[in-house]
MARDO-252452 format. One record per residue: residue in one letter; y, z, x of N, C-alpha, C in turn. Coordinates in pm, 1 decimal. Layout:
BEGIN
PT   torvex       n_py       n_pz       n_px      ca_py      ca_pz      ca_px       c_py       c_pz       c_px
PT        a          Y          Z          X          Y          Z          X          Y          Z          X
...
This chain:
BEGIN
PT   torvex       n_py       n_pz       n_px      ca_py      ca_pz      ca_px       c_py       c_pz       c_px
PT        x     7403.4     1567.4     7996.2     7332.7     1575.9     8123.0     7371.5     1703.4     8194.5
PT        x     7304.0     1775.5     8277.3     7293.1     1918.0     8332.5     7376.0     1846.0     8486.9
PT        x     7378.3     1957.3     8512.6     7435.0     1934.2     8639.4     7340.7     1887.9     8746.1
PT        x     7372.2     1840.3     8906.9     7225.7     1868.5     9013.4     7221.3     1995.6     9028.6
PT        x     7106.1     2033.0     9066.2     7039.6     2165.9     9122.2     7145.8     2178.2     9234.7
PT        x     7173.3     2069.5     9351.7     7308.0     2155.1     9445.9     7459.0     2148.2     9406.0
PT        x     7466.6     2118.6     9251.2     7580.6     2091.9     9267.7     7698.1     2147.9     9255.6
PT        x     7826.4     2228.0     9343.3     7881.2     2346.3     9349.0     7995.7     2341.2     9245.6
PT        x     8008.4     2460.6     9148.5     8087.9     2445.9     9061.2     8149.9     2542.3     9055.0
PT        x     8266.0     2568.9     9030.3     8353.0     2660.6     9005.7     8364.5     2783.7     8954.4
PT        x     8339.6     2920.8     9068.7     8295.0     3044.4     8964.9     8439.3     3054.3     8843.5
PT        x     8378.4     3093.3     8724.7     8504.4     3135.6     8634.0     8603.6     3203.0     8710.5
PT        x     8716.9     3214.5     8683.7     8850.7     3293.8     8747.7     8920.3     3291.4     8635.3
PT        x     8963.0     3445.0     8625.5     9067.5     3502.9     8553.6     9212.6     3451.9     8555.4
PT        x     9261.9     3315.3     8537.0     9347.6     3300.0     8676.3     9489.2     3372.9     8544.6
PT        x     9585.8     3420.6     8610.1     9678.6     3457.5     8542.6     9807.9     3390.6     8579.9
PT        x     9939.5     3398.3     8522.1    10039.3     3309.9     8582.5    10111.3     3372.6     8708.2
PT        x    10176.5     3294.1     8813.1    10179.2     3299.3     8977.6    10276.2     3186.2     8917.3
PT        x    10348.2     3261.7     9075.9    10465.9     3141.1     9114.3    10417.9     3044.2     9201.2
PT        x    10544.3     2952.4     9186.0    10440.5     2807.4     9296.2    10622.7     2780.0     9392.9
PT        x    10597.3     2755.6     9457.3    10718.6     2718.4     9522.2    10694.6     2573.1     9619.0
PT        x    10782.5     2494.6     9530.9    10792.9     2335.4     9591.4    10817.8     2324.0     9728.1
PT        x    10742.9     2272.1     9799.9    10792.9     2244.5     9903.5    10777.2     2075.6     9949.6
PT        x    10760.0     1992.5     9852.8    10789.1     1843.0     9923.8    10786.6     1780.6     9728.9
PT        x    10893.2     1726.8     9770.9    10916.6     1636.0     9624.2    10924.0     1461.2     9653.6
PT        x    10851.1     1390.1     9597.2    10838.0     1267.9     9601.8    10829.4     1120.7     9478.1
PT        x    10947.5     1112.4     9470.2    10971.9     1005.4     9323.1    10917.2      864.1     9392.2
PT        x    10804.9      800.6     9326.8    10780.2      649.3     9320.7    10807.5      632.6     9190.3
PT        x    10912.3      514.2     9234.3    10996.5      382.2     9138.5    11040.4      533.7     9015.8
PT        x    11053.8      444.5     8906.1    11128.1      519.5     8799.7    11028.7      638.3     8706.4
PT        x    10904.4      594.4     8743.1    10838.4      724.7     8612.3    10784.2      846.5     8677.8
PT        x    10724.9      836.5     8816.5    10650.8      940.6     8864.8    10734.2      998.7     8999.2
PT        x    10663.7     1151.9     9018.9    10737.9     1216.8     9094.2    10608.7     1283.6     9145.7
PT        x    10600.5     1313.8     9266.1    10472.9     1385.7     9321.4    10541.9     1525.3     9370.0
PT        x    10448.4     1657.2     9343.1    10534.3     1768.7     9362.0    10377.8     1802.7     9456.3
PT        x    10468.4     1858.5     9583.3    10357.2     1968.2     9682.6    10371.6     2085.4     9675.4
PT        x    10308.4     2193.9     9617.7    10360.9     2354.5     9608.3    10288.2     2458.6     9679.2
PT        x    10347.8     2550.9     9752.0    10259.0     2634.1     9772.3    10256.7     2743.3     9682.5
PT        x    10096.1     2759.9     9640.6    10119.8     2874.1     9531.3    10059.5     3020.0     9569.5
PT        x    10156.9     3100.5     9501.4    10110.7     3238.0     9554.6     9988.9     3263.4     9490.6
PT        x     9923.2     3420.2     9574.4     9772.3     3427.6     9520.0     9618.4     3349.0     9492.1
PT        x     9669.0     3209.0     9559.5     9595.9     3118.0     9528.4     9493.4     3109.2     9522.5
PT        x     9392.4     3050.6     9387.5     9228.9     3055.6     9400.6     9225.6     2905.4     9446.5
PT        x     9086.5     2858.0     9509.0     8993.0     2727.5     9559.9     9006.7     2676.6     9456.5
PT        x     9027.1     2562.5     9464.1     9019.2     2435.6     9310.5     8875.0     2367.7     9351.3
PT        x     8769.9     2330.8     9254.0     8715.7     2196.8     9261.4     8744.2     2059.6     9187.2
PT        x     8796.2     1947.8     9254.9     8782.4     1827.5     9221.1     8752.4     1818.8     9078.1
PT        x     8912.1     1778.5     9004.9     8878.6     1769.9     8834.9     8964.1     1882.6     8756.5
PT        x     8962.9     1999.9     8840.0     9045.4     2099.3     8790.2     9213.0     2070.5     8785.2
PT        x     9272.8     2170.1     8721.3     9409.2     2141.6     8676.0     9513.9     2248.3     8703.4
PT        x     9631.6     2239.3     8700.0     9720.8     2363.4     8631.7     9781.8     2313.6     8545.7
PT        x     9845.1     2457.3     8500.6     9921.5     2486.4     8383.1    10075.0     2480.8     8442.6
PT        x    10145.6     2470.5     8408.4    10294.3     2420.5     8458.6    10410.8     2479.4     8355.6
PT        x    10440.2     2562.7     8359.0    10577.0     2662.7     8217.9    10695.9     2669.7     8271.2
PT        x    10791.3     2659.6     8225.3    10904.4     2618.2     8248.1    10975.3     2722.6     8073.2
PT        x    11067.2     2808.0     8165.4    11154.6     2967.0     8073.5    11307.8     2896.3     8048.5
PT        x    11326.2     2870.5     7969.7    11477.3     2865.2     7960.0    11549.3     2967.6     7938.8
PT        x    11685.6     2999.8     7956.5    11741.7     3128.3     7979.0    11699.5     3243.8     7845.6
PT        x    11746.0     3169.7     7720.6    11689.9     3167.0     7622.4    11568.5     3275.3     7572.4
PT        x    11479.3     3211.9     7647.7    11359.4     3295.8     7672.2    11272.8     3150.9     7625.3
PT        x    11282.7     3013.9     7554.3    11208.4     2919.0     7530.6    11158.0     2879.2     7617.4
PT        x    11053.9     2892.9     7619.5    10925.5     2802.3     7675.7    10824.0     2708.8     7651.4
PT        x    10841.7     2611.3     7764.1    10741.2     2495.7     7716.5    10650.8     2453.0     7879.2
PT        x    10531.7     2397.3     7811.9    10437.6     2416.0     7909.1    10320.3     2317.5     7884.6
PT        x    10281.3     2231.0     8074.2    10193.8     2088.1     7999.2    10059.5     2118.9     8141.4
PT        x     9982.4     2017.2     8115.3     9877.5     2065.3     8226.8     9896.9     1927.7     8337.7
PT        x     9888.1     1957.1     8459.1     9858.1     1868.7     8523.9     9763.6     1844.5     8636.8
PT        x     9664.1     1720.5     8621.9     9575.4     1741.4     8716.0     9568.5     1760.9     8856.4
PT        x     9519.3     1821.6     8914.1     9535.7     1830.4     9109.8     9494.1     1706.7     9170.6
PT        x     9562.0     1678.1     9247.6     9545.9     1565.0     9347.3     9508.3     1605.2     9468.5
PT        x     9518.8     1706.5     9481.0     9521.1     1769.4     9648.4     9364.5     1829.0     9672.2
PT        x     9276.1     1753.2     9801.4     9166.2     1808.6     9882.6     9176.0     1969.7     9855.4
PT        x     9055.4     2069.3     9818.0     9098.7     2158.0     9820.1     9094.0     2217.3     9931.7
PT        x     9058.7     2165.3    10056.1     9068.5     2237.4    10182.7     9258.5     2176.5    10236.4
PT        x     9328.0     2161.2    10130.9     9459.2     2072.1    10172.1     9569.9     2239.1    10120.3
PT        x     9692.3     2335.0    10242.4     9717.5     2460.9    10243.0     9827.5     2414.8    10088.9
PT        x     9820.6     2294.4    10058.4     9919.8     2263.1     9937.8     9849.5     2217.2     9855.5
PT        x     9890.6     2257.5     9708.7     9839.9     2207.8     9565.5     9990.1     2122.2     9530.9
PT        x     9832.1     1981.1     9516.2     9981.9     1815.4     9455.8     9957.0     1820.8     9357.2
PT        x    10067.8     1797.4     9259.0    10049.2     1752.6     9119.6    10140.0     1566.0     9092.5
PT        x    10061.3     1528.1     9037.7    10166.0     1393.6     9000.4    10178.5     1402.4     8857.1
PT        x    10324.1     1418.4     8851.0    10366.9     1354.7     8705.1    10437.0     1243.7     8702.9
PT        x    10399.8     1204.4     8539.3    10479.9     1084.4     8508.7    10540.3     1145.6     8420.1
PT        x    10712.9     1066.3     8424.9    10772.5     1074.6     8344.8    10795.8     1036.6     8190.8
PT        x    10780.8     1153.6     8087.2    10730.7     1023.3     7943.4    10865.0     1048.0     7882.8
PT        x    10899.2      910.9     7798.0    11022.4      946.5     7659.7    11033.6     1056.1     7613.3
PT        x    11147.5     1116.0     7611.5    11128.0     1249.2     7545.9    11065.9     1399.3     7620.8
PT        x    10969.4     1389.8     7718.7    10907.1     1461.3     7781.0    10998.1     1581.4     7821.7
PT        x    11002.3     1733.7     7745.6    11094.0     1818.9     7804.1    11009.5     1854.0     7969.9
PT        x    10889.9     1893.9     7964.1    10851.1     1944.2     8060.0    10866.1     1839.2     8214.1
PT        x    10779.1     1696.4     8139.4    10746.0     1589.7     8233.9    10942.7     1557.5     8293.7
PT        x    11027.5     1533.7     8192.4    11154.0     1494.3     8271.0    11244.1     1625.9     8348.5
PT        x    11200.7     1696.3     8301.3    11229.2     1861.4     8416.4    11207.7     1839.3     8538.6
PT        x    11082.1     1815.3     8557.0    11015.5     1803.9     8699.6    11040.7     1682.3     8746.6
PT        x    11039.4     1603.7     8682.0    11098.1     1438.9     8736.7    11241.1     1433.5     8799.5
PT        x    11343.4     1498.9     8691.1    11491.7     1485.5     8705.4    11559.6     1589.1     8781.1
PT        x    11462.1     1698.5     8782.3    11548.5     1837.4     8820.8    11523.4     1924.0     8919.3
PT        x    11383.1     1921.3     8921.3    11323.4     2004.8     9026.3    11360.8     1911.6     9187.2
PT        x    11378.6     2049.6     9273.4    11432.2     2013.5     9415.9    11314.2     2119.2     9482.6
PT        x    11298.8     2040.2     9663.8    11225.3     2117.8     9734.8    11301.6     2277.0     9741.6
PT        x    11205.5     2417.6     9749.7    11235.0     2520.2     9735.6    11235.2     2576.6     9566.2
PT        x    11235.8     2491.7     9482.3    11263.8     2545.7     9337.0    11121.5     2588.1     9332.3
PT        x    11130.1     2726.0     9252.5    10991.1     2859.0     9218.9    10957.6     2718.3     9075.8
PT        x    10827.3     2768.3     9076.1    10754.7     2710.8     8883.8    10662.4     2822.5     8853.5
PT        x    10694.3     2828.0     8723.3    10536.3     2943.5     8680.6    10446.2     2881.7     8704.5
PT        x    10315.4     2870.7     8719.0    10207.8     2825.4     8737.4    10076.6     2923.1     8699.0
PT        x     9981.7     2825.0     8661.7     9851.5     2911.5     8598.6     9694.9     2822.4     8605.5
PT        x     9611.0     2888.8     8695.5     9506.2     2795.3     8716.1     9430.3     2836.8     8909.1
PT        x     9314.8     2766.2     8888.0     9292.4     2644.3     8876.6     9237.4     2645.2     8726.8
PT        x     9242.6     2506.9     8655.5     9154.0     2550.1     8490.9     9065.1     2449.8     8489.8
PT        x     8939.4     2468.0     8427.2     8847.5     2437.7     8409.1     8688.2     2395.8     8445.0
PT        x     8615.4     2320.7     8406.1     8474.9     2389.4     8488.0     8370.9     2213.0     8404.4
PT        x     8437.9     2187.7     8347.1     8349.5     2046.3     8232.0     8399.1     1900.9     8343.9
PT        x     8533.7     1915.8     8381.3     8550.8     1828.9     8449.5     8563.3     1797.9     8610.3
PT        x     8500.9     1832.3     8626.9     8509.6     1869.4     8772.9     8333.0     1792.7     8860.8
PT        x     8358.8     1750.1     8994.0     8293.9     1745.8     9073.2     8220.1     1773.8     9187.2
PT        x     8146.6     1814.9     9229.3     8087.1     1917.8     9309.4     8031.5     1829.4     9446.3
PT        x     8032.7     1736.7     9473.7     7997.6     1611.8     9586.5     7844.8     1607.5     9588.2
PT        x     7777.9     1657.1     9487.3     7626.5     1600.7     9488.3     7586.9     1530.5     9384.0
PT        x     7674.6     1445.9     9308.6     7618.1     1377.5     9172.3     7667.0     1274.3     9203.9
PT        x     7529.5     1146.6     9190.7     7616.1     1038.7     9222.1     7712.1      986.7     9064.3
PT        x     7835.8      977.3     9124.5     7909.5      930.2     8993.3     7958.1      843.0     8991.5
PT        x     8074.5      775.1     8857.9     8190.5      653.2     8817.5     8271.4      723.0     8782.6
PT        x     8377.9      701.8     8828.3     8514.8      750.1     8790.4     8591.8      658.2     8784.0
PT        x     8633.8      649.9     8611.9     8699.5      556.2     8504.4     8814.4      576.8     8509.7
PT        x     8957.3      546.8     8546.0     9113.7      585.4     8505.8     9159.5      488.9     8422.7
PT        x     9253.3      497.3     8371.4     9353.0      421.1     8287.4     9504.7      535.1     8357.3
PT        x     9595.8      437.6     8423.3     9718.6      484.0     8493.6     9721.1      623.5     8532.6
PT        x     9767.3      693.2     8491.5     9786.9      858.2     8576.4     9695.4      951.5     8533.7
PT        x     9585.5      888.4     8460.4     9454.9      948.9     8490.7     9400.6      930.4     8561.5
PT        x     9409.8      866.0     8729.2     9361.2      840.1     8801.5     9371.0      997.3     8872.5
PT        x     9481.3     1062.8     8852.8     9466.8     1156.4     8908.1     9371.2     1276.8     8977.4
PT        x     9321.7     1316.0     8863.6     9195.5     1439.5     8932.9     9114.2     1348.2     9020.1
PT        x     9075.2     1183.1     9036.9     8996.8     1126.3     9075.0     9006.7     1124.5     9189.9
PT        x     9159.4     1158.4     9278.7     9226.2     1052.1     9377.4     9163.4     1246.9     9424.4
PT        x     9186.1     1386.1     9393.6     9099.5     1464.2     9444.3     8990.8     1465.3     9502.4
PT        x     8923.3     1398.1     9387.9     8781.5     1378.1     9411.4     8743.4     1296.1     9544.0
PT        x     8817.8     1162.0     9577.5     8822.9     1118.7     9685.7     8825.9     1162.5     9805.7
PT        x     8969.6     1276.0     9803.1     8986.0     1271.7     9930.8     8862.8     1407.6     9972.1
PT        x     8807.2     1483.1     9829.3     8659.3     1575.7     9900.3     8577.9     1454.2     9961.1
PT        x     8591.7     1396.4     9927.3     8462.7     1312.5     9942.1     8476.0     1266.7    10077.0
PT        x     8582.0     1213.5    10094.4     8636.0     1154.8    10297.9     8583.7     1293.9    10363.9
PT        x     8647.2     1409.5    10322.3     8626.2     1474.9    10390.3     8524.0     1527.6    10458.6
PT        x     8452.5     1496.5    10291.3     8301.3     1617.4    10326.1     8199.7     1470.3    10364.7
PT        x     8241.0     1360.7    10380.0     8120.8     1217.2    10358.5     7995.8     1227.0    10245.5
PT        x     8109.4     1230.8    10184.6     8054.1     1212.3    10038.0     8050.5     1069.4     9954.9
PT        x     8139.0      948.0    10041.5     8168.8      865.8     9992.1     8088.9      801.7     9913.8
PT        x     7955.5      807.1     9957.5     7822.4      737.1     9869.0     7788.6      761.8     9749.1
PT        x     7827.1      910.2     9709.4     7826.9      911.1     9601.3     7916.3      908.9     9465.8
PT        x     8078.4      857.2     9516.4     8166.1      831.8     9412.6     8213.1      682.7     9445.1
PT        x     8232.9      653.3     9302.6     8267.5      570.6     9288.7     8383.8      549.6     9235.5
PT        x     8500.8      463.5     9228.0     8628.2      459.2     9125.9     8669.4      350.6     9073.6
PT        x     8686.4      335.9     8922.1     8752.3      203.4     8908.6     8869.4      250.0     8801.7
PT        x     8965.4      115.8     8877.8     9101.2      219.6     8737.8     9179.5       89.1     8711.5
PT        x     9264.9      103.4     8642.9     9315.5        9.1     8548.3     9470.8       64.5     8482.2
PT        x     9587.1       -2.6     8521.1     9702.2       -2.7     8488.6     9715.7     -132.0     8451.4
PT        x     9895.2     -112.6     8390.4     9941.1     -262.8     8311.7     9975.7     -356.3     8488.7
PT        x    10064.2     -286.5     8571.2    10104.1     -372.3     8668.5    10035.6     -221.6     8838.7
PT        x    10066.8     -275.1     8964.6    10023.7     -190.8     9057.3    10118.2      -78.0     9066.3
PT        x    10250.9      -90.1     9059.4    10352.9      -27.5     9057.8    10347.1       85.6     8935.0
PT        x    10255.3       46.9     8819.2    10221.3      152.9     8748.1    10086.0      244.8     8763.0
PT        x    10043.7      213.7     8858.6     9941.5      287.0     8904.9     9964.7      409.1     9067.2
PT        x     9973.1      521.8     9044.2     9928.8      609.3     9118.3     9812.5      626.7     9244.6
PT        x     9940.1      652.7     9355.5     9791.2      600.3     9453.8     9729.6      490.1     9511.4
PT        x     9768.5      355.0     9462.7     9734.9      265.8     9442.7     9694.1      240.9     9562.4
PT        x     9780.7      249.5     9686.7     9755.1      206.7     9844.5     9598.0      279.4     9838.1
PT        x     9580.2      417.0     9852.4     9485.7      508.2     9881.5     9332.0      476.2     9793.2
PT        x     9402.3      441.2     9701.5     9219.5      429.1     9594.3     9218.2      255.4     9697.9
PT        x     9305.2      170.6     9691.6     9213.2       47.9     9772.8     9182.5       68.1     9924.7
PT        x     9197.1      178.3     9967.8     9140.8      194.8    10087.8     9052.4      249.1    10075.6
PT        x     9021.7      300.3     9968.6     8919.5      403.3     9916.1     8774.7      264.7     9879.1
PT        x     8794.6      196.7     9842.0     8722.9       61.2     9791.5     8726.0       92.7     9629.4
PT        x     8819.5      110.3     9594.6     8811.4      138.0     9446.3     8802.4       38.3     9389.3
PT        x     8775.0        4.9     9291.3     8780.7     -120.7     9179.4     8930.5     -142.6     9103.7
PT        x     9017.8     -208.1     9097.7     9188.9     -195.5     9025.3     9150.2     -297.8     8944.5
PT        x     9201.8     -301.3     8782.5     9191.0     -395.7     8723.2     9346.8     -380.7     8666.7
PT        x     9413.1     -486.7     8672.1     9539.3     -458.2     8619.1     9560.2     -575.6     8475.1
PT        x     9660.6     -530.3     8387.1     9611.5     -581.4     8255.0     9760.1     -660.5     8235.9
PT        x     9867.9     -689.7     8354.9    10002.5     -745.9     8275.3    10015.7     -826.5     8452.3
PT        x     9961.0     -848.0     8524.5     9917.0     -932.5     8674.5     9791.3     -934.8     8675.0
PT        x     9801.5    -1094.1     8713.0     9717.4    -1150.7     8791.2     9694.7    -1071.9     8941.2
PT        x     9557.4    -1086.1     8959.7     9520.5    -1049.2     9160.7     9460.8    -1137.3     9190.0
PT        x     9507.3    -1137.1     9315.2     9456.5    -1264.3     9405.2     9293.4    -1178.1     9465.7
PT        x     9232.4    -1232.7     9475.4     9106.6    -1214.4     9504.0     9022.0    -1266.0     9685.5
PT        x     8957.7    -1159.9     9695.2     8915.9    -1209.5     9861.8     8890.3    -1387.1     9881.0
PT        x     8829.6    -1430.5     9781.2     8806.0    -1550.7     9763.2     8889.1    -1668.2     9729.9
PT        x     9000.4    -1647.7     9708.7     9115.9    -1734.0     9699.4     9122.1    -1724.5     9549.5
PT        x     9015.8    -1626.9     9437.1     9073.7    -1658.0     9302.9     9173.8    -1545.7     9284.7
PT        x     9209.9    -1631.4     9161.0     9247.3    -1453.0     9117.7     9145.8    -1395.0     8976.9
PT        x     9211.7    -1281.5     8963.9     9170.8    -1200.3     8837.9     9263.9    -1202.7     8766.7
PT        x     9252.7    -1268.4     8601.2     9318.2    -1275.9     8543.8     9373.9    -1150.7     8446.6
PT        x     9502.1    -1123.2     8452.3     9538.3    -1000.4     8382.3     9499.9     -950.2     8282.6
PT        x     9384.7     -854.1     8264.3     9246.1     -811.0     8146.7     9240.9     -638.1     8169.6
PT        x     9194.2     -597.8     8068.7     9146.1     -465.9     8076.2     9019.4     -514.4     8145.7
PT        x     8940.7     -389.0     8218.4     8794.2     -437.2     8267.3     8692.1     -459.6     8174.3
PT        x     8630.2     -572.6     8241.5     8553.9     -639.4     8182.4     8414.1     -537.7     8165.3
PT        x     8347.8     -580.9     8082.5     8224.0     -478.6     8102.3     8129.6     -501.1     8182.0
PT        x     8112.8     -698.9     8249.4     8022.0     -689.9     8364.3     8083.0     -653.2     8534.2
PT        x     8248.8     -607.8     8481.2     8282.7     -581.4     8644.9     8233.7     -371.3     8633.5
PT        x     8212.5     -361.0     8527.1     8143.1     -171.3     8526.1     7969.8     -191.6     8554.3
PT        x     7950.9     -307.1     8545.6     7756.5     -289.2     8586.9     7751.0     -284.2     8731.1
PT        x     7798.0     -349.9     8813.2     7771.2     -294.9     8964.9     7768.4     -137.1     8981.2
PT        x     7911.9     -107.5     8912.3     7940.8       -0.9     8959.4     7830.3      121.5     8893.1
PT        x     7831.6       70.2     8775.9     7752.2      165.2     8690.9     7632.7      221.3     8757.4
PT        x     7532.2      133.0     8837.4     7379.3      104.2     8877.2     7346.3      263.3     8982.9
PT        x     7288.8      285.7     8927.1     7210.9      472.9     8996.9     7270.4      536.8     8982.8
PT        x     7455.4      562.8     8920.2     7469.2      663.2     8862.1     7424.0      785.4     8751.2
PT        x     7489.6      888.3     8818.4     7395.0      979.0     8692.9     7526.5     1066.5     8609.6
PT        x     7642.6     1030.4     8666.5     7730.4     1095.0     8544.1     7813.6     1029.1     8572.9
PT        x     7948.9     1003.8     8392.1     8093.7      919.6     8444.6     8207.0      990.1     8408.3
PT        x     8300.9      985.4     8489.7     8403.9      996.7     8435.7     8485.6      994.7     8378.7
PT        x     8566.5      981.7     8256.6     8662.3      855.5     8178.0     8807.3      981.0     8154.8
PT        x     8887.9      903.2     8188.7     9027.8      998.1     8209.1     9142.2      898.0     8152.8
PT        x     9214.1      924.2     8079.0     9307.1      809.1     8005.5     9371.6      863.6     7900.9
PT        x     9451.1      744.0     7799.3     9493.5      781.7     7665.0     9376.0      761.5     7586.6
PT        x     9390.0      799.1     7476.1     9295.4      810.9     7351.7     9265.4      661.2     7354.4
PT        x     9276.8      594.0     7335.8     9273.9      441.6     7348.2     9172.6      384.9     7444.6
PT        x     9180.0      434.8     7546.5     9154.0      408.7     7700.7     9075.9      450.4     7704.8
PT        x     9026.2      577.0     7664.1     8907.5      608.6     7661.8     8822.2      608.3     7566.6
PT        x     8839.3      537.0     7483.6     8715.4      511.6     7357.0     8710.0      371.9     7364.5
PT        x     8772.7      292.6     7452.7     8756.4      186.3     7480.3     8644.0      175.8     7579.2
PT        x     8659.0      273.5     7669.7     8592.9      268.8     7832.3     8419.4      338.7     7782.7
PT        x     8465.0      410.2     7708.9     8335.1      449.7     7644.9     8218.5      371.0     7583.5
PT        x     8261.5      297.9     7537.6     8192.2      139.1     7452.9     8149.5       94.8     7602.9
PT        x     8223.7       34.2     7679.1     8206.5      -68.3     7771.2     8086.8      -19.2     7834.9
PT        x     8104.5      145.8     7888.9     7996.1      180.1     7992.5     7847.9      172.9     7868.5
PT        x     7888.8      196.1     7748.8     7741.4      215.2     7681.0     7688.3       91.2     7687.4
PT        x     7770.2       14.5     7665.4     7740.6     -144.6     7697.8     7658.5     -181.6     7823.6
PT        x     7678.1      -88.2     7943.1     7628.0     -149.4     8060.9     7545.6      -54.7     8134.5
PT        x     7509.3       53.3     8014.6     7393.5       96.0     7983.5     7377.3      252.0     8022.9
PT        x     7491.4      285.6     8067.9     7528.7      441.9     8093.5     7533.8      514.5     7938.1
PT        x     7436.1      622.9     7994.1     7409.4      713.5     7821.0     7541.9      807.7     7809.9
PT        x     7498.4      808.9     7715.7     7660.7      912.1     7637.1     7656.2     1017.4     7701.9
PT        x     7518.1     1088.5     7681.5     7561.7     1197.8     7757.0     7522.3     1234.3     7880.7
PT        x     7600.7     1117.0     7974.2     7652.5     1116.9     8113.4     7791.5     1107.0     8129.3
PT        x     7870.8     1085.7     8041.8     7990.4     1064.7     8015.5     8054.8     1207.6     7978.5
PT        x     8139.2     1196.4     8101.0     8268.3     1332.3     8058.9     8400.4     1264.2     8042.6
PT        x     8455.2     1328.9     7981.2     8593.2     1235.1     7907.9     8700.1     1347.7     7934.1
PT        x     8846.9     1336.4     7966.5     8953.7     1362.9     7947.7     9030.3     1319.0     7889.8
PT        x     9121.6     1327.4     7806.2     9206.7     1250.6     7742.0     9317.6     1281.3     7703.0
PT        x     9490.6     1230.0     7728.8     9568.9     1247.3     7687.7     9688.2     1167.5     7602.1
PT        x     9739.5     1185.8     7538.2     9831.2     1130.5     7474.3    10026.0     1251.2     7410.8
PT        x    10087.6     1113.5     7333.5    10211.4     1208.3     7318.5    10207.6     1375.1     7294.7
PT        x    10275.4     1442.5     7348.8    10279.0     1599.8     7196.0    10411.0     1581.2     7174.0
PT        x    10417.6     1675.5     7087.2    10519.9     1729.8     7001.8    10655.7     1799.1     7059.9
């Protein structure tokens, strides 16, 4: 699917690597850490875009992961949320080590496939800390009253593993959690499930493009469901991550 005729997208940028300098560090519970940076030289992000994150050891070794923006781009700070993974040199750096004031290389904003422009009505699919670029997308949307046209539904094992969590249900997001039960406006609950495919048909109905952001798993799962409830393939933009090396 093409884009809308208004819909504003990201001129290409050369972007090259720039320092970022932390200025607010924030650990929820044991895996994630939210970093606020101000970065030098800075280009406009749209909703969906990312950076690049490198980390020099004295050495001269370097290693380097992407992480999506969370932050309004009219917001004078770029957020990144990471989670912390097993093994993760980059992800437990920034989790364990980094303090407010510490410099990071940085490189971006990147990309132009995933991103939102506030004139398409959309679904935006997460599975846990792919909720991320979404929770962007949101807060353009408060800003600019865009709300009508996004939508969000996301899905962790428990709430505490979900990102944001307060903000997307104020947001009216959809949460499906897969290891708790939720109690429901109605006195039920929801029994602990990945989403179902008739709780994606409300949401699905006059959209014209979706989102799907997750592990490999998560998203070839989420992919089925929406074809199921009748969203065409190619309305579907996908992100996807899993372990590296």
């Amino acid at each position: 699917m093409t884009s809308s005729p208004d819909e504003v997208l990201p001129e290409p940028v050369a972007s090259s690597w720039t320092t970022a300098t932390v200025r607010e560090v924030e650990h929820l519970g044991d895996s994630f850490v939210k970093l606020r940076m101000e970065v030098a030289d800075r280009h406009d992000h749209v909703p969906g875009q990312h950076y690049v994150v490198r980390l020099r050891a004295p050495d001269g070794y370097t290693a380097q992961r992407s992480y999506s923006i969370a932050s309004d781009p009219a917001d004078p700070l770029v957020e990144i949320m990471i989670e912390c993974l097993p093994r993760g040199e980059v992800s437990g750096f920034l989790h364990d080590v980094v303090e407010v004031g510490d410099e990071l290389e940085v490189r971006g904003p990147i990309g132009r496939w995933f991103v939102w422009g506030g004139t398409t009505p959309s679904l935006c699919v997460a599975g846990g800390s792919g909720v991320v670029p979404f929770v962007s997308m949101l807060r353009y949307a408060r800003r600019t009253g865009t709300e009508p046209l996004l939508r969000i539904a996301a899905s962790a094992q428990t709430r505490d593993r979900l990102p944001y969590a307060d903000e997307l249900e104020a947001y009216g997001a959809f949460i499906a959690l897969t290891r708790e039960n939720q109690p429901q406006a109605d006195g039920s609950e929801r029994v602990a499930a990945h989403i179902y495919p008739d709780e994606l048909v409300p949401l699905s109905e006059g959209i014209e493009r979706a989102y799907v952001c997750g592990s490999v798993g998560f998203v070839s799962f989420v992919g089925r469901i929406l074809g199921e409830a009748g969203v065409r393939s190619d309305a579907v933009r996908v992100e996807q991550f899993g372990p590296t090396g």
